[in-house]
N, C-alpha and C positions, 0 to 999 in steps of 0.2 A: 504494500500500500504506500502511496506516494507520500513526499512529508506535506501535509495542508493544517492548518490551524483552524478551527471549530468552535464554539460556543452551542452547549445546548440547553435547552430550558423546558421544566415539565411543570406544569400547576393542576394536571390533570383528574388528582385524586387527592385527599387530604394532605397527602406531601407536596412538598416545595421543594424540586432537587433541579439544581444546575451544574452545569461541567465544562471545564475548556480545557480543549486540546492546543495547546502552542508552545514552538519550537521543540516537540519531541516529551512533552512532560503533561500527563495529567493533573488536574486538581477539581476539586468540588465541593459542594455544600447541600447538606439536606437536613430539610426540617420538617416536623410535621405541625403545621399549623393550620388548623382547620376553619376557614372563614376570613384567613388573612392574606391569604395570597396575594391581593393586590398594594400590601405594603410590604411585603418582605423580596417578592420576587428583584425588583431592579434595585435594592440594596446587596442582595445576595450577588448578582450577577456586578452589580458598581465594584463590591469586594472583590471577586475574583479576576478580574481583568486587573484590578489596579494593585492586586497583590502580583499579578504577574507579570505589572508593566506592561498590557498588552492594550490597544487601542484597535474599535472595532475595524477600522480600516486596517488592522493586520491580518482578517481574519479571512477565510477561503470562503467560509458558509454558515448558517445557525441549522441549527440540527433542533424540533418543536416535538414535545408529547401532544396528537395530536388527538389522544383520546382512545375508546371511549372512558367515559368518567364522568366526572362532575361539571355539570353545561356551564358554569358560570369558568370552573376552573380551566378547564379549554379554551372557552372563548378568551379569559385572562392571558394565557401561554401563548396563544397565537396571535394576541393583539400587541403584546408587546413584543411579539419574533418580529413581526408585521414593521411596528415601529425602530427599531431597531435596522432590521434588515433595510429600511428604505431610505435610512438616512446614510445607512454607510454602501449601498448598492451591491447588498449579495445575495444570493440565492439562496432558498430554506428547501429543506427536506422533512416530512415529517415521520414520525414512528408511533407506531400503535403501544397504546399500554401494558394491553394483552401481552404483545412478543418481546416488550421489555423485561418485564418480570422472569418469563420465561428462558430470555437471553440470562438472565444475574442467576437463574436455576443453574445453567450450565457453567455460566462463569466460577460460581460460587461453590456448587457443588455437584460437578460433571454429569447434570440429568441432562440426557437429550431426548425425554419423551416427556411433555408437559402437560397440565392443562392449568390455564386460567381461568380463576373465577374470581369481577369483583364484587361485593353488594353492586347492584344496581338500584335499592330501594323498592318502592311498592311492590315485595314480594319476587323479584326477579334477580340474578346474575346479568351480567356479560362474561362470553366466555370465548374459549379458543383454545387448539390444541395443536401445538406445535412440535416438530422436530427437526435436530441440528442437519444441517448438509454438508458440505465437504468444507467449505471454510467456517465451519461451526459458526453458523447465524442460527436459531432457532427461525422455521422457514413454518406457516402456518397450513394445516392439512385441512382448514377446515376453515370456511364464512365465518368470522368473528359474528357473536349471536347474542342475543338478549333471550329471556328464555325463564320461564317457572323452573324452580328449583327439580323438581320434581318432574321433569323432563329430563333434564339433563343427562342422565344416564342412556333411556335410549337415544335420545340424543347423537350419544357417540358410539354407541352401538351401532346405529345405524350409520352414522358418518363414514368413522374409521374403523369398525373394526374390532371394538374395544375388547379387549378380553381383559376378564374379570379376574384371573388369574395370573397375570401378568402386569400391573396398575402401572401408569405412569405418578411422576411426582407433581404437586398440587400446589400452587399458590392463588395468592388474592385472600383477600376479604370474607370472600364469595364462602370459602368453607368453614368458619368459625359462625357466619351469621345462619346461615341454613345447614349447621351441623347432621340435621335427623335426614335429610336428604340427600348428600352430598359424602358424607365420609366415608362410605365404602368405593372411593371411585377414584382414590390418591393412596400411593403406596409409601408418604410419610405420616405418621399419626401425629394428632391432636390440632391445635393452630398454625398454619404455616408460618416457617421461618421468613419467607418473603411475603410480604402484604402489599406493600406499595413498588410502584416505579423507580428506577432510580434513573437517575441522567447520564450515570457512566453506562450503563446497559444500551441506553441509546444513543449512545457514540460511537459504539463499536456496531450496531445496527446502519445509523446511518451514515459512518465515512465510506462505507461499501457502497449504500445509494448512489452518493456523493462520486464515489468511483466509477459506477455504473451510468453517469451522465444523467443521475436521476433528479436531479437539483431544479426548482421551479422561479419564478419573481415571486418575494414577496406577497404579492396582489392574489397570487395562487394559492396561497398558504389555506387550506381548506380541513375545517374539523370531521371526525368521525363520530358521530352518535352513537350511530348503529339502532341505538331504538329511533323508531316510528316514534314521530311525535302525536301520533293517534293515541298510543299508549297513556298521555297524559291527561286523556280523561279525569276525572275524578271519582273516584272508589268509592262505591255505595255508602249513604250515609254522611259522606262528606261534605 
């Protein structure tokens, strides 16, 4: 992989994680602050360029959590890649939260069959289930999905395959909140050790993009929900 310098930035989920790759050296920050995103994010990211003496006109690309996750925290992540990216004129790429978490599986602890789940609230996950290819990206087998708990299994029966006997390893959210429907379907017990995103996960996801000529303007910078916003009904009662 070529030497390029990167900044990336997730607010997608209750964490707050940034990263920048410049001159050959990583660094980062991650916090979990729920509801603060929009005051921690451009302090976090001021800190780490100016701890690195790096100036966004040094940088090749912004690398964005583009979701799915929390709408306001998305639309956060991508409005200030957005702002950012267009003042200094470079290109964004973005990464799914899902194949983040999945990627830090394998980074962290050599899983290359995954699945994510995170709370999606009213009763639902988002989920996905990935596995590593030859330059160990976690590569996804499956339409990132919103989905009743309680689905989920034939779910991936029916997708990949799943055998029951065989589990892959679990992260997100998703399996601590819907424990009764969900924990016979990951082969680590109790809460997963990964919950959140991290931003180093998606650096190493997207300087591959980045490589791949997969870099867009700014203007392009586009979230992923994945729920239908039909979903947003309101719940009997409500």
């Amino acid at each position: 992989m070529s030497e390029k310098n990167y900044l990336v930035i997730d607010a997608s989920t209750e964490a707050c994680s940034v990263a920048l790759l410049y001159q050959g050296k990583t660094s980062s920050l991650y916090e979990l602050c729920p509801q603060s995103h929009s005051l921690r994010l451009l302090p976090m990211i001021d800190e780490l360029l100016t701890t690195a003496d790096c100036k966004l006109q040094n940088l090749d690309g912004i690398i964005f959590g583009q979701g799915p996750g929390s709408f306001t925290g998305v639309r956060i992540g991508i409005g200030v890649t957005q702002g950012l990216a267009f003042s200094a004129n470079l290109p964004v790429v973005g990464v799914s939260t899902l194949q983040a978490m999945a990627q830090q599986a394998l980074n962290e602890h050599g899983e290359t069959r995954v699945v994510s789940a995170i709370d999606a609230r009213m009763s639902e996950v988002y989920t996905g289930y990935y596995e590593a290819d030859s330059n160990n990206i976690m590569q996804p087998k499956t339409a990132e999905s919103v989905l009743a708990p309680e689905l989920v299994k034939q779910h991936y029966i029916d997708k990949v395959n799943l055998d029951l006997a065989d589990l892959p390893y679990g992260v997100g959210t998703g399996w601590e909140a819907y424990k009764n429907d969900l924990a016979d379907l990951k082969s680590n017990t109790g809460e997963p050790e990964i919950l959140f995103p991290h931003a180093q996960a998606m650096l190493f996801i997207g300087q591959h993009a980045f490589e791949q000529n997969k870099g867009v303007e700014a203007e392009h910078a586009q979230p992923v929900y994945v729920r239908d916003t039909v979903s947003w009904k309101k719940l009997p009662g409500k």
